[in-house]
N, C-alpha and C positions, 0 to 999 in steps of 0.2 A: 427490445425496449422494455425497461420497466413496466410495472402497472402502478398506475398514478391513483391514487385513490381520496376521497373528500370525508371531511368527518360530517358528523349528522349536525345542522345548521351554520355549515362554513359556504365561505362564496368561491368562484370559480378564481380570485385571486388567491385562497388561502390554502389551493391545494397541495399534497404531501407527500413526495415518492417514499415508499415502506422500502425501497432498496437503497437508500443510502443513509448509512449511518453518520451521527455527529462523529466527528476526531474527537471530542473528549468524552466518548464512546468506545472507545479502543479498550484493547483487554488488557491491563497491565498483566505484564510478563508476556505477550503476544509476540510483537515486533516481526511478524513474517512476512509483512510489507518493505524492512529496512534489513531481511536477510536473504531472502528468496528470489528477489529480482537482481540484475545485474544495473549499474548505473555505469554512464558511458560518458556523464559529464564530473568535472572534478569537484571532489567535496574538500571541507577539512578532515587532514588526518588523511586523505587517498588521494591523492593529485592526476592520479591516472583513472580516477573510476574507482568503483567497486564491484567484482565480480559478484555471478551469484553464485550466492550458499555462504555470503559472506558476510558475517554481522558489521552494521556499518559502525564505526568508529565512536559518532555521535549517540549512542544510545546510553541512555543514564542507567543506576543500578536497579532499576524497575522497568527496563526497556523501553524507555519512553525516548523520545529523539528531545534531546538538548537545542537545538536549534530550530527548534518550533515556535515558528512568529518574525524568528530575525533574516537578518536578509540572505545572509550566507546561507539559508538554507538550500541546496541544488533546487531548479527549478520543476524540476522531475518529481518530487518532491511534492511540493509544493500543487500539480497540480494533480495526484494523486489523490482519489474520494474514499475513503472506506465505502465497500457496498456489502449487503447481506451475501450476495454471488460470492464476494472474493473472500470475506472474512468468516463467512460460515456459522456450525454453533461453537467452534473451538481454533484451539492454536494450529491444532494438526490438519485441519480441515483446511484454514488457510494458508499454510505451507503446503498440501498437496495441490490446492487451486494455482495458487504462483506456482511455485515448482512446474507444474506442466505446462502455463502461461508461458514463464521464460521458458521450456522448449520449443513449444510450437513458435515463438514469435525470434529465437535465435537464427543469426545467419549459418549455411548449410556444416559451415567448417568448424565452426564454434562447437554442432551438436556433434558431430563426426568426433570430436575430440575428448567429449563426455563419456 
């Protein structure tokens, strides 16, 4: 569990996890959340999914996901958080987080096939 932390004269409504970052917080040029993980529901541009290690289709010429806000965005998606854990202090950091993420949490034939 995160550490949940209060700043100096805030109330116990106004507190603030230091482990999740805003989405318009994201690194432009980053995108290792929309390359590194596998999606298993269908997007635009992938009807079947998107494996991983696969940059997703939706990503504009800054890496930014195009469908950020509208409906179509996959739900997977949507309820993904940036956290300091998974995004790290760089791009590479969180591709090596995902990247071993999606191994450990792939089914056995999937990694056998890696």
């Amino acid at each position: 569990m995160s550490k949940v932390t209060r700043s100096a004269g805030s109330s116990e409504n106004d507190l603030v996890s230091p482990a999740i970052l805003p989405v318009s917080g994201c690194r432009i040029g980053c995108a290792a959340c929309c390359i590194a993980p596998s999606i298993s529901s269908p997007l635009p541009g992938m009807p079947d999914g998107k494996p991983a290690g696969v940059a997703c289709p939706q990503l504009d010429e800054q890496q930014r996901c195009k469908l950020f806000g509208r409906p179509e965005r996959p739900a997977v998606c949507v309820r993904l958080r940036p956290q300091l854990s998974m995004c790290g202090a760089s791009r590479e950091q969180a591709m090596r987080y995902l990247n071993a993420l999606e191994d450990d949490t792939a089914p056995d034939d999937v990694r056998q096939a890696r």
